[in-house]
NULUMBA-825716 format. One record per residue (C-alpha): residue number from 1; residue in one letter; x, y, z. Coordinates in nm, 4 decimals, padded with zeros to 6 digits. Example, Ala and Ser with C-alpha at 12.3 -4.5 7.8 and 13.67 -1.06 7.14 Angstrom:
// NULUMBA-825716
resi / resn / xx / yy / zz
1 / A / 01.2300 / -00.4500 / 00.7800
2 / S / 01.3670 / -00.1060 / 00.7140
//
This chain:
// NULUMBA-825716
resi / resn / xx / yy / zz
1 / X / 00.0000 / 00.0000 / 00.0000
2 / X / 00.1713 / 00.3188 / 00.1137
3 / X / 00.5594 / 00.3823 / 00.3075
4 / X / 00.5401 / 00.2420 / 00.6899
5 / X / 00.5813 / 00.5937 / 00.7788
6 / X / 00.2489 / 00.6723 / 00.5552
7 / X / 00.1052 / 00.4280 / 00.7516
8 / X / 00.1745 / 00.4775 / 01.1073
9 / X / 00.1065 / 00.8882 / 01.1408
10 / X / 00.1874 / 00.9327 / 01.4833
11 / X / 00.1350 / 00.7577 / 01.8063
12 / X / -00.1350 / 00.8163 / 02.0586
13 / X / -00.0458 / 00.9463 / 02.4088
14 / X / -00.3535 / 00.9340 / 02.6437
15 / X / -00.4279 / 00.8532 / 02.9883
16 / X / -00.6195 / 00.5422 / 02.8612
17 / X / -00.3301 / 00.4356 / 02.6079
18 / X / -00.0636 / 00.4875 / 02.9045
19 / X / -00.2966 / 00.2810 / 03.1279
20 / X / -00.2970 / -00.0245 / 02.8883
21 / X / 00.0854 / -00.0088 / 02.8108
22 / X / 00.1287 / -00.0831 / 03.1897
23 / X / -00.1208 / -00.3373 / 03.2325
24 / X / -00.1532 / -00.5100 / 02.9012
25 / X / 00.1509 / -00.3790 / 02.7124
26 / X / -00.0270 / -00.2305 / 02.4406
27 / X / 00.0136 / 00.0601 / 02.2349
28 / X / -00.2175 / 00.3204 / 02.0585
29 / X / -00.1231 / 00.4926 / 01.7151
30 / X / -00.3017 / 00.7118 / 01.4476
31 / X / -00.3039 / 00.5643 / 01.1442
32 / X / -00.3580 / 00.5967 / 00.7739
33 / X / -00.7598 / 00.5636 / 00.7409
34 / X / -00.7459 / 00.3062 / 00.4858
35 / X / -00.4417 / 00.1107 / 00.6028
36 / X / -00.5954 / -00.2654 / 00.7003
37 / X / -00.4411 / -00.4968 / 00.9910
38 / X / -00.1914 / -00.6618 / 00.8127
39 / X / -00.0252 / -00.3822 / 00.6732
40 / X / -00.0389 / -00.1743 / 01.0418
41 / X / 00.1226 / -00.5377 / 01.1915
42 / X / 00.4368 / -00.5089 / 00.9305
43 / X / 00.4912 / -00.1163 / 00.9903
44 / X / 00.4930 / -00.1640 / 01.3758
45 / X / 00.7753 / -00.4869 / 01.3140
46 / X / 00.9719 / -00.3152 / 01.0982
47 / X / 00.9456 / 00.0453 / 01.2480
48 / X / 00.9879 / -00.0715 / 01.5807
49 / X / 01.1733 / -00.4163 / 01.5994
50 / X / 00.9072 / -00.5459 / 01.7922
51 / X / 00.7023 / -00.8844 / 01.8105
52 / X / 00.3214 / -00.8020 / 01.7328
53 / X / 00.0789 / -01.0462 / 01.8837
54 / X / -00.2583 / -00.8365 / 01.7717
55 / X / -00.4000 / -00.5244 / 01.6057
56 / X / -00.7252 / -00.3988 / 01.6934
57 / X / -00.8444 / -00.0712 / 01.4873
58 / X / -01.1086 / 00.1378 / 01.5192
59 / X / -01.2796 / 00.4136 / 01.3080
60 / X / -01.3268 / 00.7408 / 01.4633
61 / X / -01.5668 / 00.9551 / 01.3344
62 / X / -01.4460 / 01.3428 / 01.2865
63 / X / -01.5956 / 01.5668 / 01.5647
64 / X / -01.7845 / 01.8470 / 01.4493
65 / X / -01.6702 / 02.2331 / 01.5599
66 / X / -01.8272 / 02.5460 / 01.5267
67 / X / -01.6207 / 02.8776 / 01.4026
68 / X / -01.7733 / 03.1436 / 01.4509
69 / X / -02.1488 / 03.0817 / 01.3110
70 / X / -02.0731 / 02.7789 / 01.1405
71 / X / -02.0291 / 02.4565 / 01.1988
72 / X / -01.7058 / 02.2500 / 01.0306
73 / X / -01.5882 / 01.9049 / 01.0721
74 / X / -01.2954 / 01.7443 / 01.1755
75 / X / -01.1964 / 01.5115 / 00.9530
76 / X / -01.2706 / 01.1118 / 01.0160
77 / X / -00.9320 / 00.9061 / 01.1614
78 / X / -00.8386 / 00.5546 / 01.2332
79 / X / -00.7063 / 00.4263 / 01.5947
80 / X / -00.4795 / 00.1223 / 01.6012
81 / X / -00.4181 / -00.0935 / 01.8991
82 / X / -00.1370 / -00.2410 / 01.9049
83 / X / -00.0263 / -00.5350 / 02.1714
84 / X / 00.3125 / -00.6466 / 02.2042
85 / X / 00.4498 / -00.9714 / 02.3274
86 / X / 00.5614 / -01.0109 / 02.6954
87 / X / 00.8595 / -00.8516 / 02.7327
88 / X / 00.8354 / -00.6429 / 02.4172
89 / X / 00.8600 / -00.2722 / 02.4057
90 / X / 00.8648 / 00.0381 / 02.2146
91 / X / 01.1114 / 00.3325 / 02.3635
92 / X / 00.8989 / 00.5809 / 02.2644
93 / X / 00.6383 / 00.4940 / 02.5305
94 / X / 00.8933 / 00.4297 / 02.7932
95 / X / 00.9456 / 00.7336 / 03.0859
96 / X / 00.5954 / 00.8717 / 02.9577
//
């Protein structure tokens, strides 16, 4: 499809996504909207030089915002959850 960096457009820092790196060392990225499983599963291995045991993605619909009088949209994304296996990790979520 696309460049793993096209793929994987940033990762997701949250009090949620912190949360389940601690307790069920997973990790949360944005990624492209159209990317598919397989394809996010690759990036993270070869990005990252980790061992993926399962990606979980979810649609998120665009929140709408108002500027001024009128009311725009945010444009739709795609979450990835990412979970590592035991022992794995990625030291860009380490010390956060």
């Amino acid at each position: 499809m696309k460049a793993l960096h096209q793929i994987i457009r940033r990762p997701l820092v949250t009090e949620k996504s912190t949360a389940q790196k601690e307790s069920s060392n997973q990790v949360t990225f944005e990624v492209h909207q159209h990317a598919n499983k397989i394809e996010i599963r690759n990036a993270v291995e070869k990005l990252f030089k980790v061992k993926v045991l399962s990606v979980n993605t979810i649609a998120m619909e665009g929140k709408r915002k108002r500027v001024g009088r009128s009311m725009g949209r945010k444009p739709n994304w795609k979450k990835a959850i990412v979970t590592l296996k035991h022992g794995e990790t990625i030291d860009f979520f380490e010390g956060v």
